[in-house]
C-alpha positions in Angstrom: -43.7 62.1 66.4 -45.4 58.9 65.0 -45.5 60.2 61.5 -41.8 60.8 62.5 -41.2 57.5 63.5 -43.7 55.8 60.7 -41.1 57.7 58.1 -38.1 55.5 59.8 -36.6 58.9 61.0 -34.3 58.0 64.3 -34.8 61.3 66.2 -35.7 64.9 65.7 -34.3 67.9 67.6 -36.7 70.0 69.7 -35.7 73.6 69.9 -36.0 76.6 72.0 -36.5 79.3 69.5 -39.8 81.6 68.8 -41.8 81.6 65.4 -40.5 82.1 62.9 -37.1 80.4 63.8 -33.6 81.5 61.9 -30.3 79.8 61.0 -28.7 79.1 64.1 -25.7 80.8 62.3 -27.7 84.1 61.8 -28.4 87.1 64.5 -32.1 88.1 65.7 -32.9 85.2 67.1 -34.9 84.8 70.4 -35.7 81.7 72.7 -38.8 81.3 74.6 -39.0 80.8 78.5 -37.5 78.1 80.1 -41.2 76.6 81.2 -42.4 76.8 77.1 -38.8 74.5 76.0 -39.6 72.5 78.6 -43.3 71.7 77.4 -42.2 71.2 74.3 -39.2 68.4 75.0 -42.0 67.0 77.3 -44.8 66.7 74.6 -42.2 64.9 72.5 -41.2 62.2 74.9 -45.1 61.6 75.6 -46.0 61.4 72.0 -43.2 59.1 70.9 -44.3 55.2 70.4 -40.3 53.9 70.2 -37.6 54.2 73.3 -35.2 54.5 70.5 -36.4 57.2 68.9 -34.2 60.2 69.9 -35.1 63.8 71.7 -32.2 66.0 71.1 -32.9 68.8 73.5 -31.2 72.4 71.3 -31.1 75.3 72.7 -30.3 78.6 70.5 -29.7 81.0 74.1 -25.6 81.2 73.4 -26.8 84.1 70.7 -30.2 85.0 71.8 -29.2 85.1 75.6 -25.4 85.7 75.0 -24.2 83.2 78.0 -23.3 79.7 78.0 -24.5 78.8 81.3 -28.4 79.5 80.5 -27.5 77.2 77.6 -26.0 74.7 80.6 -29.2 75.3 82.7 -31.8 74.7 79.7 -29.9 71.3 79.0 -30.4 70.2 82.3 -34.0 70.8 82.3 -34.5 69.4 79.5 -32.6 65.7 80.3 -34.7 66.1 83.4 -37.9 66.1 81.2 -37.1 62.9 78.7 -34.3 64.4 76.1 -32.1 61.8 75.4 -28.9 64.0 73.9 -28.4 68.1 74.5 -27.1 70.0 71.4 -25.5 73.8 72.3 -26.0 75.9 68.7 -22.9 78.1 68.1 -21.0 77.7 71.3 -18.1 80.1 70.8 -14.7 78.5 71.8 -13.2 74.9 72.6 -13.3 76.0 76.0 -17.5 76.8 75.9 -17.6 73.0 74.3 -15.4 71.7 77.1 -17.8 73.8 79.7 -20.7 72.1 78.2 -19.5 68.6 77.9 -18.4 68.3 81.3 -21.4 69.9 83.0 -23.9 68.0 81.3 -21.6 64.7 81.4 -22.7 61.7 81.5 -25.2 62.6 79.3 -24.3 62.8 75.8 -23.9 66.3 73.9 -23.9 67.2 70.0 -21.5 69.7 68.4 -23.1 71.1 65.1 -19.7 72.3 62.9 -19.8 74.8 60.1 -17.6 76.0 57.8 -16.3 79.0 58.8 -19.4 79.4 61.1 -20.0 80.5 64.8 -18.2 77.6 66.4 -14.5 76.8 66.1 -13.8 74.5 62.7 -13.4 71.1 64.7 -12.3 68.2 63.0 -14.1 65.1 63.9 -11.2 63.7 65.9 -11.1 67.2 68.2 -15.0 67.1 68.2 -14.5 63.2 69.9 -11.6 64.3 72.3 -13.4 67.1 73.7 -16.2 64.5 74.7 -18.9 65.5 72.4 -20.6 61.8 71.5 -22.2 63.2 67.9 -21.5 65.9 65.7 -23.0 67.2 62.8 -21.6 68.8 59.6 -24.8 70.4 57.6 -22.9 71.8 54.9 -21.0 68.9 53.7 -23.4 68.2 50.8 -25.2 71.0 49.9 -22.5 73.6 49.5 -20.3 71.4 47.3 -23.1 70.8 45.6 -23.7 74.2 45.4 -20.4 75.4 44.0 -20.8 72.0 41.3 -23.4 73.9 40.0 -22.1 77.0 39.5 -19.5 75.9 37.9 -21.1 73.9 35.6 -23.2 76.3 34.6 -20.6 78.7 34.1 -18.9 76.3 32.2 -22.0 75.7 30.1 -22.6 79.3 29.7 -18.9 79.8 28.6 -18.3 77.0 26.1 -22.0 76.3 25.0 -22.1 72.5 26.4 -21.9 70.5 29.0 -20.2 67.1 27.7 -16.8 68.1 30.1 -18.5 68.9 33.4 -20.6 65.8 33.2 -17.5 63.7 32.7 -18.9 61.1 30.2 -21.9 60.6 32.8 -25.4 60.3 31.3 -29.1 60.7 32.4 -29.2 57.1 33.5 -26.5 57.0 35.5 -28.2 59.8 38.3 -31.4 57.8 38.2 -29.3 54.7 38.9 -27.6 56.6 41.8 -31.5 57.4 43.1 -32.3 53.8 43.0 -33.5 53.0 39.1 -32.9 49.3 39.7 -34.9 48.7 42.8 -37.5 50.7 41.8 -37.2 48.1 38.2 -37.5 44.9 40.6 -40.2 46.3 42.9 -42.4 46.8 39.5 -41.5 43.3 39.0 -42.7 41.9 41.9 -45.5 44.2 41.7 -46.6 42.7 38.3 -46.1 39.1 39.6 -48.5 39.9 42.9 -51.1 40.8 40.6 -50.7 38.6 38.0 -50.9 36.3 40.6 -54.1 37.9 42.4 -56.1 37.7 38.7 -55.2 34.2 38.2 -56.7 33.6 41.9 -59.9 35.6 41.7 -60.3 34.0 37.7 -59.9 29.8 39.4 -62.3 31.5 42.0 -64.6 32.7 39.7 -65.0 29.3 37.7 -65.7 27.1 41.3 
């Protein structure tokens, strides 16, 4: 947890499944016993140094148990250990989500919306009015992404270049976008620290 919180990460989630985990989106998965989850949501609180670093309690038992309310029952436990937020993977319907809210209420509950996943496709608004306080879309970069790529290198593939699908964009601008200009004035101030630290060990020197 402290290299967690060191990193300036503001919460983790703690899970329920056995090694080696899967995709909450895929089957086969299994969840260990309700004493095990509890150990582990409990070792987390412990080891944390900040109050406002966040234990999100998941469970993963809606698939791997096939029933809401041993998803309800694990969340319980677990906010009676330390978690600070429950998260439900793949609840099935708006009325499971509605279930969960309101029997873990007032304690707050995340909603994890894929594409075309397990759970119904809830806009952010519907995600709100159904009570959930956070919710989660995973695929929101990496499968556009995804899909850029492709094309782009289909495009490349089909034309021999990739001057269109770059639209006029050049190497610097993506190391501009992953902070090229910071990373310019930190060597600055690097340089001027040192500089500074010769000139005081060389006055240092001549005393």
């Amino acid at each position: 947890m402290q290299l967690f919180e060191g990193a300036g990460v503001a919460g983790v989630h703690i899970e329920d499944q056995t090694f080696p985990k899967r995709c909450g989106q895929l089957e086969g998965k299994d969840v260990v016993a309700l004493d095990e989850f509890l150990e582990r949501i409990a070792a987390a609180v412990q080891a944390r140094t900040d109050p406002e670093f966040v234990i999100i309690a998941r469970t993963d038992s809606r698939q791997a148990v096939g029933n809401i309310d041993e998803c309800i029952r694990r969340l319980k436990a677990a906010f009676d250990v330390g978690a600070d937020v429950g998260f439900v993977e793949s609840p099935m319907t708006k009325e499971e989500c509605k279930k969960v809210v309101e029997s873990l209420a007032p304690r707050p509950v995340l909603i994890n919306v894929l594409p075309h996943g397990l759970t119904p496709n809830l806009t952010t608004k519907e995600c709100a009015e159904l009570g959930f306080k956070l919710a989660i879309y995973p695929c929101t970069g990496f499968i556009p992404a995804m899909l850029a790529m492709q094309n782009s290198y289909r495009a490349l593939k089909e034309t021999g270049t990739d001057l269109e699908v770059c639209q006029g964009k050049q190497i610097r601008d993506f190391f501009i976008q992953m902070g090229l200009e910071e990373e310019f004035e930190y060597d600055k101030r690097m340089v001027e620290i040192a500089k500074k630290a010769i000139h005081e060990n060389m006055v240092a020197s001549d005393i």
